[in-house]
PAVO-993401 format. One record per residue (C-alpha): residue number from 1; x, y, z. Coordinates in steps of 0.5 Angstrom, whole numbers, always signed. Example, Ala and Ser with C-alpha at 12.3 -4.5 7.8 and 13.67 -1.06 7.14 Angstrom:
<nr:1; c1:+25; c2:-9; c3:+16>;
<nr:2; c1:+27; c2:-2; c3:+14>;
end
This chain:
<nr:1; c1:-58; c2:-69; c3:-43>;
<nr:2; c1:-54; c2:-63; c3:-46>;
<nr:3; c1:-51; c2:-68; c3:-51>;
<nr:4; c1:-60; c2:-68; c3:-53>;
<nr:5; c1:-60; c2:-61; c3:-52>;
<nr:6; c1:-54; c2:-59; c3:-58>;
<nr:7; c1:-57; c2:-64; c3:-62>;
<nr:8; c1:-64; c2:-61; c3:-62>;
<nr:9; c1:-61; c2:-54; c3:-63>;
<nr:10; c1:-63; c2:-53; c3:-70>;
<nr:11; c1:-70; c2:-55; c3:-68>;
<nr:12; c1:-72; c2:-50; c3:-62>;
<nr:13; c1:-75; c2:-54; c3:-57>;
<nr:14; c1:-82; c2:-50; c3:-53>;
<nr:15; c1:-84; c2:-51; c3:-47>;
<nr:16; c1:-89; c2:-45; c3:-45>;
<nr:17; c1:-92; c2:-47; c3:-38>;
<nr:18; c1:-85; c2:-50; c3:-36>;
<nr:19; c1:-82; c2:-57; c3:-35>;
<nr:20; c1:-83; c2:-62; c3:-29>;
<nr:21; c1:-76; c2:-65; c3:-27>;
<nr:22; c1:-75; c2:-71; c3:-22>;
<nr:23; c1:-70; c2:-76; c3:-20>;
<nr:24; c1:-64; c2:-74; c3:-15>;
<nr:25; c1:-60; c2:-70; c3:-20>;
<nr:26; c1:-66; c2:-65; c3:-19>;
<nr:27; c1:-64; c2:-63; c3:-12>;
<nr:28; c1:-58; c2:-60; c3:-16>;
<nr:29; c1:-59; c2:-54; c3:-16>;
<nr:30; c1:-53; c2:-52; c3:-21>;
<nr:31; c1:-56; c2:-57; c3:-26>;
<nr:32; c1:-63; c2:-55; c3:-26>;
<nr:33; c1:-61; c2:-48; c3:-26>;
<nr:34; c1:-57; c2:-49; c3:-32>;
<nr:35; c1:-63; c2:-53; c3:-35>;
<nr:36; c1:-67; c2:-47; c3:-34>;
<nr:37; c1:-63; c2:-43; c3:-39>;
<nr:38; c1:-61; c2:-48; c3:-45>;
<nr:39; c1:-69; c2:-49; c3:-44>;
<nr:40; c1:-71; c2:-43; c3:-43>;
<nr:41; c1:-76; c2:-45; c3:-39>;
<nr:42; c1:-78; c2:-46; c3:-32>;
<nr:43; c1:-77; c2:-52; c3:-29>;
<nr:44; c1:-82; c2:-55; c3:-23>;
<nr:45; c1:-79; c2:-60; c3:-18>;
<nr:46; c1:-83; c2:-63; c3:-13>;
<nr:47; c1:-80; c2:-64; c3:-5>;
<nr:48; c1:-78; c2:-70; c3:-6>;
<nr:49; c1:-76; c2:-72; c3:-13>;
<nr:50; c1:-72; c2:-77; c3:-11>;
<nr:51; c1:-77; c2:-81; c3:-10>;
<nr:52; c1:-82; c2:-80; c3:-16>;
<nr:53; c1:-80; c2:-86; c3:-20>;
<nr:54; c1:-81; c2:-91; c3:-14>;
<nr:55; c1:-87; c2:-87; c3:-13>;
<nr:56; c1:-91; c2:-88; c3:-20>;
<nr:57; c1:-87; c2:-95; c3:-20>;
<nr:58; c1:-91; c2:-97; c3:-14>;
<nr:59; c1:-97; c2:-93; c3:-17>;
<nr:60; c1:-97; c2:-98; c3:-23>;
<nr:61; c1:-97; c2:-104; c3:-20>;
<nr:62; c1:-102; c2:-103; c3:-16>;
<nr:63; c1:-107; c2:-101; c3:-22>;
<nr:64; c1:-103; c2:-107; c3:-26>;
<nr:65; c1:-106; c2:-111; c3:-21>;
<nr:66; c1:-113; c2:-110; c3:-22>;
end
């Protein structure tokens, strides 16, 4: 993720209304806060991040089911 971040370093990235991070890194408290600084952006987590991946998988399943 920072090698992204150095890359983009002369083409700034904006994110005014924040950004959405999931997975079980997102429950790192020091990864995100580090984040919020190189994005200079809040970053929203929801409870459980570690299960959104499975959750959207299982949402398109069912609607690839249709």
């Amino acid at each position: 993720m920072f090698k992204i971040l150095a890359r983009t370093e002369n083409r700034p990235l904006s994110f005014p209304d924040g950004v959405m991070m999931t997975g079980g890194v997102a429950n790192n408290k020091g990864v995100v806060t580090e984040l919020e600084k190189q994005l200079n952006t809040k970053i929203f987590i929801s409870d459980k991040p570690e299960f959104c991946g499975a959750i959207g998988a299982g949402l398109f399943a069912i609607d690839s089911d249709r």
